[in-house]
MIVEXRO-946671 format. One line per field, with one value per residue: residue in one letter; residue number from 0; x, y, z of N, C-alpha, C, O in turn. Coordinates in Angstrom, 1 decimal. Example, Ala and Ser with C-alpha at 12.3 -4.5 7.8 and 13.67 -1.06 7.14 Angstrom:
2
code <- (A:S)
pos <- (0:1)
nc1 <- (13.2:12.8)
nc2 <- (-5.7:-2.2)
nc3 <- (7.8:7.1)
cac1 <- (12.3:13.7)
cac2 <- (-4.5:-1.1)
cac3 <- (7.8:7.1)
cc1 <- (13.2:12.9)
cc2 <- (-3.3:0.0)
cc3 <- (7.8:7.9)
oc1 <- (14.2:13.4)
oc2 <- (-3.3:1.1)
oc3 <- (8.5:8.0)
END
This chain:
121
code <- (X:X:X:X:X:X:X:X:X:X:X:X:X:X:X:X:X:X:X:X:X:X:X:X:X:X:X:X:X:X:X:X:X:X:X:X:X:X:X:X:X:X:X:X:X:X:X:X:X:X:X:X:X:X:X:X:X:X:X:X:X:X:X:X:X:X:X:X:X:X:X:X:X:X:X:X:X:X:X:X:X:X:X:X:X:X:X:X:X:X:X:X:X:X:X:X:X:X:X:X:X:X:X:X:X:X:X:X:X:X:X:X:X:X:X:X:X:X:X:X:X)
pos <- (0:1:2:3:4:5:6:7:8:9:10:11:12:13:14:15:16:17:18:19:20:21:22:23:24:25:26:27:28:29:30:31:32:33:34:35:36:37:38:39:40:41:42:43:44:45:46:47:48:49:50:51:52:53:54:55:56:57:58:59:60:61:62:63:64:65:66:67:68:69:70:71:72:73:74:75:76:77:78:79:80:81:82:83:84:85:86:87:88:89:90:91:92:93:94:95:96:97:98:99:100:101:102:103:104:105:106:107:108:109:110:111:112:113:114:115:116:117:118:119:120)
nc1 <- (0.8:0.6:-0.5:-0.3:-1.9:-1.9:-3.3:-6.1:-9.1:-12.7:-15.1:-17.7:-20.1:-22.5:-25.3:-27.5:-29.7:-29.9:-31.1:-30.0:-26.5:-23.5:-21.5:-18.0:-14.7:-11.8:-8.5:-5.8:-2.8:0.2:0.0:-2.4:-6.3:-7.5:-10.6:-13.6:-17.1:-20.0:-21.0:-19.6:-17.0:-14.0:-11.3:-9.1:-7.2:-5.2:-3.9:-2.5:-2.7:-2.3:-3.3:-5.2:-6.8:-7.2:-9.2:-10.2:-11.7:-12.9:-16.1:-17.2:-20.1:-21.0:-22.3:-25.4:-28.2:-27.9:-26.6:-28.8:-27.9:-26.0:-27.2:-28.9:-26.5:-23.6:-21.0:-19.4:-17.0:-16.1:-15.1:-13.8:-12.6:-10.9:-10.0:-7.6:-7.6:-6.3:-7.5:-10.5:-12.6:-13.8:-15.0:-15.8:-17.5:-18.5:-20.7:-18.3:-19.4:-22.4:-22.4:-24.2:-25.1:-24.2:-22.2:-21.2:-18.3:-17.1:-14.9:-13.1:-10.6:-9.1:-6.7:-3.4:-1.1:0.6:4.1:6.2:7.7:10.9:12.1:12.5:15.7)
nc2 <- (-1.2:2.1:4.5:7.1:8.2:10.2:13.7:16.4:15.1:15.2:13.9:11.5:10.0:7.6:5.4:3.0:3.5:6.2:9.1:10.3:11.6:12.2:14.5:16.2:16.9:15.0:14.7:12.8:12.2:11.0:8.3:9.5:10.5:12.9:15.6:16.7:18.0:20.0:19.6:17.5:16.1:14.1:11.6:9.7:6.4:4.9:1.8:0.4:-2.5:-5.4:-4.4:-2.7:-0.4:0.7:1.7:3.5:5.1:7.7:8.8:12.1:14.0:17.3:19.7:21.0:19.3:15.9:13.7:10.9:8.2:8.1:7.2:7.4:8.3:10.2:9.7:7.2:5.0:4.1:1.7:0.8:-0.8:-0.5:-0.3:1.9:4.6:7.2:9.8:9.0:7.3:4.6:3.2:0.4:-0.3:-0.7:0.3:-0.2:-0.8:-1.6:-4.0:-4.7:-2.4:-1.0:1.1:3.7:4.8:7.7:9.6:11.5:13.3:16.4:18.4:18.1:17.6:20.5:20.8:21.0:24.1:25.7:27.8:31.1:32.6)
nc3 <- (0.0:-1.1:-0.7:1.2:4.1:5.7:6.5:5.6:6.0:4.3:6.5:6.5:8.3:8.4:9.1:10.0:11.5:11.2:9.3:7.7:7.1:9.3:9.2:9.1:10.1:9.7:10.5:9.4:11.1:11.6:12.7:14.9:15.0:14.4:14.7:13.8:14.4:13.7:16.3:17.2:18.3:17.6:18.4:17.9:16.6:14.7:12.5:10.1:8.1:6.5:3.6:4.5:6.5:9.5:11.8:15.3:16.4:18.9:19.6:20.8:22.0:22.0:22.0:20.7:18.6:19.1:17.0:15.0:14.3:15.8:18.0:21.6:22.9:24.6:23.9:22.0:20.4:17.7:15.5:12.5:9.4:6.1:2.8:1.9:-0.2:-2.5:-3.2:-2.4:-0.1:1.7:4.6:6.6:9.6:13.0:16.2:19.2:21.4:21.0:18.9:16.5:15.6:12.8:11.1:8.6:7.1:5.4:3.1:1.9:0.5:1.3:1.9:2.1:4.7:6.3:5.9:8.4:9.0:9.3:11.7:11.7:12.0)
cac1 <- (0.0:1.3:-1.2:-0.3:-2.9:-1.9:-3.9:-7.3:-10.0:-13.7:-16.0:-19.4:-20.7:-23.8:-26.0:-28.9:-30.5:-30.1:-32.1:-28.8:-24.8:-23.2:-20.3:-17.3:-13.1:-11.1:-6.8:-4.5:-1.7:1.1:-1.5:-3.5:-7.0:-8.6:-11.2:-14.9:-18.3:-20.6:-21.9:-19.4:-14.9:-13.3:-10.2:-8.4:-5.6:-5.5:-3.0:-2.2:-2.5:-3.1:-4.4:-6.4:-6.5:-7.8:-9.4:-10.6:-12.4:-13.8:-17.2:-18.1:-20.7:-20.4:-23.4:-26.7:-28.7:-27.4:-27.2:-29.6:-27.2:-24.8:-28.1:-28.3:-24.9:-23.1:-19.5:-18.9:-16.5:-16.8:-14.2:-14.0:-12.1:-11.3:-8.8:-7.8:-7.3:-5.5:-8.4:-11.4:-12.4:-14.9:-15.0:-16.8:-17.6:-19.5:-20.0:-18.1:-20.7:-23.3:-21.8:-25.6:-25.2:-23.1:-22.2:-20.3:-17.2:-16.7:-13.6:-12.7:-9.2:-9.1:-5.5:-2.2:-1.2:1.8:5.7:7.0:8.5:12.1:11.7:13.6:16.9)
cac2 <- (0.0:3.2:5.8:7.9:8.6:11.7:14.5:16.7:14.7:15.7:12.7:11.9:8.9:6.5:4.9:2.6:4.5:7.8:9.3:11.6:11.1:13.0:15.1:17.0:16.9:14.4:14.5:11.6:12.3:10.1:7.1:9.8:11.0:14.0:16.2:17.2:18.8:21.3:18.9:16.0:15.7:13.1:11.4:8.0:6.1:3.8:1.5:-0.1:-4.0:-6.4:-3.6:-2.2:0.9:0.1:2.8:3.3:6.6:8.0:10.3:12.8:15.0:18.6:20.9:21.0:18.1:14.6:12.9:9.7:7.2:7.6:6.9:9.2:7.9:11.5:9.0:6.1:4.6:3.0:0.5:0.4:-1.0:0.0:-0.3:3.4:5.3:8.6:11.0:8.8:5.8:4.7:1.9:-0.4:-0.8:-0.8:1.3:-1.2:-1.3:-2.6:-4.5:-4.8:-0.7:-0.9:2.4:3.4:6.0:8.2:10.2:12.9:14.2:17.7:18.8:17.3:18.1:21.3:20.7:22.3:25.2:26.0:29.2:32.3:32.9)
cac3 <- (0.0:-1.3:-0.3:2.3:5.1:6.5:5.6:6.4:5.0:5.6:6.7:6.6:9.1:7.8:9.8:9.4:12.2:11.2:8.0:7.6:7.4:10.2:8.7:9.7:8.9:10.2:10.6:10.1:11.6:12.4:13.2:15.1:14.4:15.6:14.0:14.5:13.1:15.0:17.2:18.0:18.4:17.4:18.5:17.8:16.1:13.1:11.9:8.3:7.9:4.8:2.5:5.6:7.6:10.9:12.8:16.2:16.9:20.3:19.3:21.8:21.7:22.7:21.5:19.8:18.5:18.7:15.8:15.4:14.0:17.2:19.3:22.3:24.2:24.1:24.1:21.9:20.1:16.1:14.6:11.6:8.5:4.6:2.4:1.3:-2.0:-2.1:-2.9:-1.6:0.3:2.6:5.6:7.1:10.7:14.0:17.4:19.6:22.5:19.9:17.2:15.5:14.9:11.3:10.6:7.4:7.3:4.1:3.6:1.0:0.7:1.0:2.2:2.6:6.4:6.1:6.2:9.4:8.5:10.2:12.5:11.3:12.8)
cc1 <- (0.9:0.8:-1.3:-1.6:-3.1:-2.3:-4.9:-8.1:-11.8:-14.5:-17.4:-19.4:-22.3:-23.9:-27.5:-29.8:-30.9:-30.6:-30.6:-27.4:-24.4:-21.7:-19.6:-16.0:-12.5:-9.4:-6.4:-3.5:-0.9:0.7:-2.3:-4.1:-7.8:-9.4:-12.4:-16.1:-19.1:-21.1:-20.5:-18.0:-15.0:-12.1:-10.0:-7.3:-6.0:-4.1:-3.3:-2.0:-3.2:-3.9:-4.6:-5.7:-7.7:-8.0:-10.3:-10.9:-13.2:-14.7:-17.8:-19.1:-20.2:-21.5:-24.3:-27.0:-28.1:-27.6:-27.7:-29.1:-26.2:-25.9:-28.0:-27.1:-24.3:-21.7:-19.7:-17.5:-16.7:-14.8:-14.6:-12.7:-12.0:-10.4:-8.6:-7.1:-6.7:-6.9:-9.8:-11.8:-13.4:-14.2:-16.1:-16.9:-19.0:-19.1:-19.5:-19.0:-21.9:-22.5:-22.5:-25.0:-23.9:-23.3:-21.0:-19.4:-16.9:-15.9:-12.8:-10.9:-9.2:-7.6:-4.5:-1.9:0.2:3.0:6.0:8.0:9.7:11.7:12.9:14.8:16.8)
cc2 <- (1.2:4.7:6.0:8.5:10.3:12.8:15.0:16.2:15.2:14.1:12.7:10.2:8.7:5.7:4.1:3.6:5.9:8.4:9.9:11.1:12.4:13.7:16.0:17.1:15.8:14.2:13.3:12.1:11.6:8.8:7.6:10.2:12.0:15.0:16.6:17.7:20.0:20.8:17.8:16.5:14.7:12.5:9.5:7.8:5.3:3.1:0.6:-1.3:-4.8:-5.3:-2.7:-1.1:0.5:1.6:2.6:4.7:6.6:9.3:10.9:14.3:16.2:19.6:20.4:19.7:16.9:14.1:11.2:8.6:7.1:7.6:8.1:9.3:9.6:11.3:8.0:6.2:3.7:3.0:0.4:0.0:-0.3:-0.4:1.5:3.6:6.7:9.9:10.8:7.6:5.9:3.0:1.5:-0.8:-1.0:0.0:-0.1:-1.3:-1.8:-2.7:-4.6:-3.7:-1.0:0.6:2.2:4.8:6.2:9.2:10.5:13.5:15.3:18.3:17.9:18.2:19.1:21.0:21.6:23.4:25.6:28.0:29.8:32.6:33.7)
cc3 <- (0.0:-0.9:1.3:3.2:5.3:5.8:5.9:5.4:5.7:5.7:6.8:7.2:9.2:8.7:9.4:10.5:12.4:9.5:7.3:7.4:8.5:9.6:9.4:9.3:10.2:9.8:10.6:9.9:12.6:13.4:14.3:13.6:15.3:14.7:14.4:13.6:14.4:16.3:18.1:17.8:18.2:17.7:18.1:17.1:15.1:13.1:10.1:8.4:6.8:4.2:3.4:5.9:8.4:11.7:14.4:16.6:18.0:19.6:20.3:21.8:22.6:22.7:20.7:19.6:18.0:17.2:16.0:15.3:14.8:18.3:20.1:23.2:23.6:23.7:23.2:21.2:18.7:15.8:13.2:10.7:7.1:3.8:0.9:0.2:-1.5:-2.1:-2.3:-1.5:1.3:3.4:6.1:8.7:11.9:15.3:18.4:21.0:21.9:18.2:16.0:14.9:14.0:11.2:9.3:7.4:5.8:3.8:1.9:1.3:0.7:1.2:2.4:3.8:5.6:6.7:7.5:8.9:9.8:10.5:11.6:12.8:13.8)
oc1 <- (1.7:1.4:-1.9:-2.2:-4.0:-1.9:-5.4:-8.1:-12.2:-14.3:-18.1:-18.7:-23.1:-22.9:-28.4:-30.6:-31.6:-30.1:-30.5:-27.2:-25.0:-20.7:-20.2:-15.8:-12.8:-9.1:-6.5:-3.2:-1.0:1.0:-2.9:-5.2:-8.5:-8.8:-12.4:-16.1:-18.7:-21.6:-20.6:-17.9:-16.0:-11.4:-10.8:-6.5:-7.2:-3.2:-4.3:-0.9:-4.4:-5.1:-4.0:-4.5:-8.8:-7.1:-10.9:-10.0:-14.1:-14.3:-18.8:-18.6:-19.4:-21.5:-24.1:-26.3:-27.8:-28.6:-27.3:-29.6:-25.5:-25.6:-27.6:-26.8:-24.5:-21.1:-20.9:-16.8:-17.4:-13.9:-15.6:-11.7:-13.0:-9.8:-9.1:-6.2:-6.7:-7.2:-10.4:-11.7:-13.9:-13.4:-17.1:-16.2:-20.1:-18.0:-20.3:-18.9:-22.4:-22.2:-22.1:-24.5:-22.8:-24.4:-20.2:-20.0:-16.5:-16.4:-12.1:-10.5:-9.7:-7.5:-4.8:-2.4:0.8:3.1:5.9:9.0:9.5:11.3:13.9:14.7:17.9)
oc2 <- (1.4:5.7:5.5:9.4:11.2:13.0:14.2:16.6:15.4:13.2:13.6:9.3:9.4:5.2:4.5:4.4:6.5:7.8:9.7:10.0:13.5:12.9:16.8:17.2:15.9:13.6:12.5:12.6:11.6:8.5:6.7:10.6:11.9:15.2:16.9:17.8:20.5:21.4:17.4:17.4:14.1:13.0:8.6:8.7:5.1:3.7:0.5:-1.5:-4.7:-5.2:-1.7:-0.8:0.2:2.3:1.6:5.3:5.8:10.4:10.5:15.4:16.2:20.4:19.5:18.9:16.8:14.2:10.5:7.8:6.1:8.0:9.2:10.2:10.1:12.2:7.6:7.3:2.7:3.8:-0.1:0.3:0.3:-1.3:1.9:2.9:7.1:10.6:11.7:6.8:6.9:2.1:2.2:-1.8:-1.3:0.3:-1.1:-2.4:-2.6:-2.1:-4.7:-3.8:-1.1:1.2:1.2:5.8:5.3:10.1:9.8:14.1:15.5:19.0:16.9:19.3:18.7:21.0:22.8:23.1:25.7:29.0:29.2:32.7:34.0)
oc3 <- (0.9:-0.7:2.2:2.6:5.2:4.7:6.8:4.2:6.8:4.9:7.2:6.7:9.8:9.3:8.6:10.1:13.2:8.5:6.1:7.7:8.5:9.7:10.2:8.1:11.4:8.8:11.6:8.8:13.8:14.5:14.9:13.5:16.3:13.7:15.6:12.4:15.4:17.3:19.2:16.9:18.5:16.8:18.2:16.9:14.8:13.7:9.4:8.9:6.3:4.4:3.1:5.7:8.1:12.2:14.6:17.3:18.3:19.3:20.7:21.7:23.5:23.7:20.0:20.1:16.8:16.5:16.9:16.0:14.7:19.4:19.9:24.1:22.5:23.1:23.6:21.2:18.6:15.9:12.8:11.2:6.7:4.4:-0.2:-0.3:-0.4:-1.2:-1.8:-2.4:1.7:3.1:6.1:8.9:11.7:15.7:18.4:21.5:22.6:17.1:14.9:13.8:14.5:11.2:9.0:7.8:5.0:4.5:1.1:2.3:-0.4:0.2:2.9:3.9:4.6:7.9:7.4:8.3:11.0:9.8:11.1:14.0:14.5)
END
């Protein structure tokens, strides 16, 4: 696998129980993930195996109305799998306190993350 992760991608999270996808931007960086939408943060880690990108995201709400496809828990947690492409890719997983609830992860390249730049003298 040649395609690099790292990068601001936005996401949209599918639900059988939600009429809606929940959207917002998610970072990989350096096998973190951290990002958010108007309503929920995001943090977790991922790694790279057989093809895969393995993620493990914590969703917690923060403001305004829940969304219906993370139930009303204000905390979980979704696993998911994929095997990624450079400008777009989707996964497959579940919240790990109900493994029934399939949710689906969809994931847009928008930015490559910025080179650190060396401070001025």
């Amino acid at each position: 696998m040649s395609t690099t992760l790292e990068g601001l991608w936005s996401v949209a999270f599918e639900s059988a129980f939600g009429s809606e996808a929940a959207a917002g931007v998610l970072v990989f960086d350096g096998f973190r993930l951290f990002g958010g939408s108007a309503q929920y943060h995001y943090l977790g880690t991922y790694h790279l195996r057989d093809n895969a990108a393995h993620v493990c995201i914590e969703i917690t709400h923060y403001d305004g109305a829940l969304y219906p496809g993370f139930g009303e828990e204000r905390n979980l947690i979704v696993l998911a799998s994929g095997e990624p492409e450079h400008a777009a890719w989707s996964l497959t997983g579940f919240r790990r306190d109900r493994p029934d609830c399939a949710i689906a992860i969809h994931l847009t390249r928008r930015a490559d993350l910025p080179r650190p730049s060396r401070a001025a003298p």
